[in-house]
C-alpha positions as CSV (number, residue, x, y, z in Angstrom):
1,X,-56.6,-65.3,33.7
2,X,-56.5,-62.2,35.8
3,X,-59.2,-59.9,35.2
4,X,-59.0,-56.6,34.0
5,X,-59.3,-53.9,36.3
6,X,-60.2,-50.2,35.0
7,X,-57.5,-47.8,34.6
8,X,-58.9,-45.0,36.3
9,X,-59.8,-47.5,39.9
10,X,-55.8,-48.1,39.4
11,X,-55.1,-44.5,38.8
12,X,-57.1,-43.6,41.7
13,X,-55.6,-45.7,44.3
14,X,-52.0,-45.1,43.4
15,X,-52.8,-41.3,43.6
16,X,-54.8,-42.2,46.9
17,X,-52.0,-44.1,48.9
18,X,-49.2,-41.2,47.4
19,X,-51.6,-38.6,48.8
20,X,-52.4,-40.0,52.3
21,X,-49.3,-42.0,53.2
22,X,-47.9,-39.5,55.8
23,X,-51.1,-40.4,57.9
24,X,-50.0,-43.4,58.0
25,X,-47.4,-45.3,60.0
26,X,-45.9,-46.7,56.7
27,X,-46.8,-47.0,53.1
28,X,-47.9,-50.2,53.5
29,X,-50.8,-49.7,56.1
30,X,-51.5,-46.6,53.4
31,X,-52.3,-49.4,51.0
32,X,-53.9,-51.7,53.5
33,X,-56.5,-48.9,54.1
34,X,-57.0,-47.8,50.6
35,X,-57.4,-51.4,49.4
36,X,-59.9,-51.3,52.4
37,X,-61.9,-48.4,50.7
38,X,-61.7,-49.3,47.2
39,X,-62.4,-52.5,47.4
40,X,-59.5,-54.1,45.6
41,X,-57.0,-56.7,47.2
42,X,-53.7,-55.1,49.0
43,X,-51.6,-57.1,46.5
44,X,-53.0,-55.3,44.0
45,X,-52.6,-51.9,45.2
46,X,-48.7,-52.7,46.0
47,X,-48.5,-53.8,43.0
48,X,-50.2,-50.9,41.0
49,X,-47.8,-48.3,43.8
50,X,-44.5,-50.1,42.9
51,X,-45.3,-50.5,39.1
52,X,-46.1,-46.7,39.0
53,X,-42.6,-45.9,40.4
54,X,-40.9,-48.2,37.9
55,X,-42.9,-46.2,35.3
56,X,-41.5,-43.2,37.2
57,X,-38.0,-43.7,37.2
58,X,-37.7,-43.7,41.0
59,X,-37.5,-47.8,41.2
60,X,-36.0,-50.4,39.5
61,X,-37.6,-53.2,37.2
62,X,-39.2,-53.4,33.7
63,X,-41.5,-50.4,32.4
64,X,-45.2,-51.0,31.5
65,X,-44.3,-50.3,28.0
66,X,-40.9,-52.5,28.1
67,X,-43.3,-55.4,29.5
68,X,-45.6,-54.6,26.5
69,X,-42.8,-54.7,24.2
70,X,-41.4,-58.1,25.3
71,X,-44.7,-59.7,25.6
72,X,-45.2,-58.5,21.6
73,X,-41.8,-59.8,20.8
74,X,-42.6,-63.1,22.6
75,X,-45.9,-63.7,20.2
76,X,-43.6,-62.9,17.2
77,X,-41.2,-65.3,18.3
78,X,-43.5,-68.0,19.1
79,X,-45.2,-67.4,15.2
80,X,-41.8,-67.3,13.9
81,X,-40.6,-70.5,15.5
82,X,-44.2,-72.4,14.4
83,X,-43.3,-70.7,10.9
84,X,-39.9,-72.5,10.6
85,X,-41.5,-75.6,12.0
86,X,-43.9,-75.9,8.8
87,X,-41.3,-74.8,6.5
88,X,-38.8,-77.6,8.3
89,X,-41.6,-80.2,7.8
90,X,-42.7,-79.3,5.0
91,X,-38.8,-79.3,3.4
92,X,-38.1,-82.7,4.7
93,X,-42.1,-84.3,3.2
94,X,-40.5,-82.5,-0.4
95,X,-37.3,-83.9,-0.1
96,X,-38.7,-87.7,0.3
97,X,-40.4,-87.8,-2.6
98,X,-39.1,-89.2,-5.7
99,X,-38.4,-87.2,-8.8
């Protein structure tokens, strides 16, 4: 289970890499060295970077709050589906037994 990292650490190394990345060569040695100071893994700062742009509007890919959504929607589902599992079970048990 990934553990949770506190929004403002997050906050602060997006704003960090968009700040300083013209001293860099590219964006990505911009994250390298912010990862580097923050103490947080480069894949997690790309990640944090490119999820904030999504956010944004200025990339592709599913929203924080779309990804919310559809993880809510998936745990309805999965109730829903366990739900009509009893209801099917407990239908066919009913049904066998005499009248």
């Amino acid at each position: 289970m990934p553990k949770k990292i506190d929004p403002e650490l997050r906050a602060r190394a997006v704003r960090l890499v968009r700040e300083h990345q013209q001293e860099y060569p590219s964006v990505t040695e911009a994250m390298v060295a912010v990862s580097k100071q923050l103490g947080v893994s480069r894949e997690s700062v790309r990640r944090w970077v490119t999820q904030t742009e999504v956010d944004a509007g200025r990339r592709e890919g599913v929203s924080s709050q779309e990804h919310e959504e559809i993880k809510r929607l998936k745990a309805e589902n999965r109730r829903l589906r366990e739900d009509v599992a009893v209801l099917k079970a407990a239908t066919t048990f009913f049904a066998s037994m005499p009248q």
